[in-house]
N, C-alpha and C positions, 0 to 999 in steps of 0.2 A: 458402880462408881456414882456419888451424889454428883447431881447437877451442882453445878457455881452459878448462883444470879450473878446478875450483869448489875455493875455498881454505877456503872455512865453511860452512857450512851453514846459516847466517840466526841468527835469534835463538834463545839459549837460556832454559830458565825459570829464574827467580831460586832457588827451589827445588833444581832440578837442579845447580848450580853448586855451592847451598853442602849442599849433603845429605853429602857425602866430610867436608868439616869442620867440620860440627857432630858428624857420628858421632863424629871421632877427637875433637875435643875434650868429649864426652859419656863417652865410652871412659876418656879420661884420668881422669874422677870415679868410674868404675865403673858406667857408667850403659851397658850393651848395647843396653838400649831405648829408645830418644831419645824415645819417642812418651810416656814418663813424664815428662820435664822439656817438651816442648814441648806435651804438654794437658795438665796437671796438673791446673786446673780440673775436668776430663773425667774423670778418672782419683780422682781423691781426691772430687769432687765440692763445690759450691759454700761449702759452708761450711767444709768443711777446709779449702780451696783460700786464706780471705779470711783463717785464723788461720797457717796453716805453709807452706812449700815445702822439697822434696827438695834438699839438698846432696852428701851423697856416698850408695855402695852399697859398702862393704867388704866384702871374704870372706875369711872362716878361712882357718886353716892345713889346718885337717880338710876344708875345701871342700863344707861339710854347710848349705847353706842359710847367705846372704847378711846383712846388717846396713844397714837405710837409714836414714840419717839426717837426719831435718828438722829445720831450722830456726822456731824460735815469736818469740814474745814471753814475757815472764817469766809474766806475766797468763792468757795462752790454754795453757798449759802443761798443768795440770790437765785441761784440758777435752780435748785433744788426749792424754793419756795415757789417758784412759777410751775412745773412739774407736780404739786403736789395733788392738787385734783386726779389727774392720772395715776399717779400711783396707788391714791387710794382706793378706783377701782378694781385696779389689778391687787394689791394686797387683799382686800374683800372676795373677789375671786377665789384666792384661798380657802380662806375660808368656807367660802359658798353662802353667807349672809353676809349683811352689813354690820359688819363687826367694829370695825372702826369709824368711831365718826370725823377726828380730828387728827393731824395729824403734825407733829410739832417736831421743830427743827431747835439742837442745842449745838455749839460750838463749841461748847468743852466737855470734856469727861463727863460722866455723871458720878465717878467716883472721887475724883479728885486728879490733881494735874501729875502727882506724881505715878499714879497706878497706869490711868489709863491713857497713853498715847494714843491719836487716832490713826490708824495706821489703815487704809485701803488699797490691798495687794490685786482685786481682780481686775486681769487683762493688762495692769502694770509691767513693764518690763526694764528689769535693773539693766540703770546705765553701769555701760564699764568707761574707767578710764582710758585716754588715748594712750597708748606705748609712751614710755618716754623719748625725748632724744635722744639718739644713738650720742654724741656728742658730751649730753647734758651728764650722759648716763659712764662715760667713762672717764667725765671730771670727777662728777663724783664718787666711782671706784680710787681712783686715785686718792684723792681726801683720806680716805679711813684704810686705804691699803696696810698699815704699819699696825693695826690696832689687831692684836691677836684673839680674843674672843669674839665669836661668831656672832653672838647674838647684837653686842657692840656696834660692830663691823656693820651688818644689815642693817642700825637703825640710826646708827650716825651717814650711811651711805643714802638711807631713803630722807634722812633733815638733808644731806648737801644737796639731792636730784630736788628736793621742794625750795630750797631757797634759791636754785641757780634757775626754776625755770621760773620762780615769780620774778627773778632780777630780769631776765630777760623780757617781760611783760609788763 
């Protein structure tokens, strides 16, 4: 009976698959060291981590120490300008040389306003809304009680519970 070569080798890690195209498209921003964008948290640490995140790494024409550029809020701007010495030890760290020389703060997109929202999730935690009035909430059951589709029914009942609790405030 011929042998059968082995056409694969079983399974791969998720990891290993996309490590080649995360590098090249990290590369494409000027980011050599991926392990900047993918622990950032880690790297800038927790409280930087929740005000900015790393957008692009430009270098000179003199190729004398690098330009990284994060992204704030208009708000955390200040506070993150004072911080910046700091961080760019610890970013260089990374590396293991002094990679960056400068380190530049934008308040909007680099893409444009409509692409790119600045949105900073780590250590964030979504608020929920309080319950509503038990009250407020079976005025407005009542309101749309008559209205036969459901979909209706739920969204004319969630306008009456917004309008009666702003009336009450």
């Amino acid at each position: 009976m011929p042998q059968r070569r082995a056409t694969t080798r079983g399974f791969a890690r998720t990891s290993k698959l996309l490590s080649q195209r995360i590098q090249r498209a990290s590369e494409s921003r000027g980011f050599a060291e991926t392990r900047l964008l993918t622990h950032w948290p880690e790297v800038a640490g927790a409280d930087i981590a929740k005000i900015a995140r790393p957008v692009n790494v430009s270098f000179g024409r003199g190729g004398i120490g690098a330009t990284l550029t994060l992204l704030t809020t208009g708000a955390n701007a200040p506070m993150l300008e004072m911080q910046k010495d700091r961080l760019r030890e610890r970013v260089n760290a990374v590396y293991g040389y002094n990679a960056i020389a400068r380190i530049k703060i934008t308040q909007t997109a680099p893409t444009g306003f409509a692409e790119g929202q600045a949105q900073f999730t780590y250590g964030e935690q979504a608020k929920t809304p309080p319950p509503p009035d038990p009250k407020i909430a079976a005025e407005a059951q009542s309101y749309a009680e008559n209205v036969t589709d459901e979909g209706l029914r739920g969204a004319l009942e969630a306008l009456a519970r917004n309008v009666l609790s702003k009336a009450k405030t």
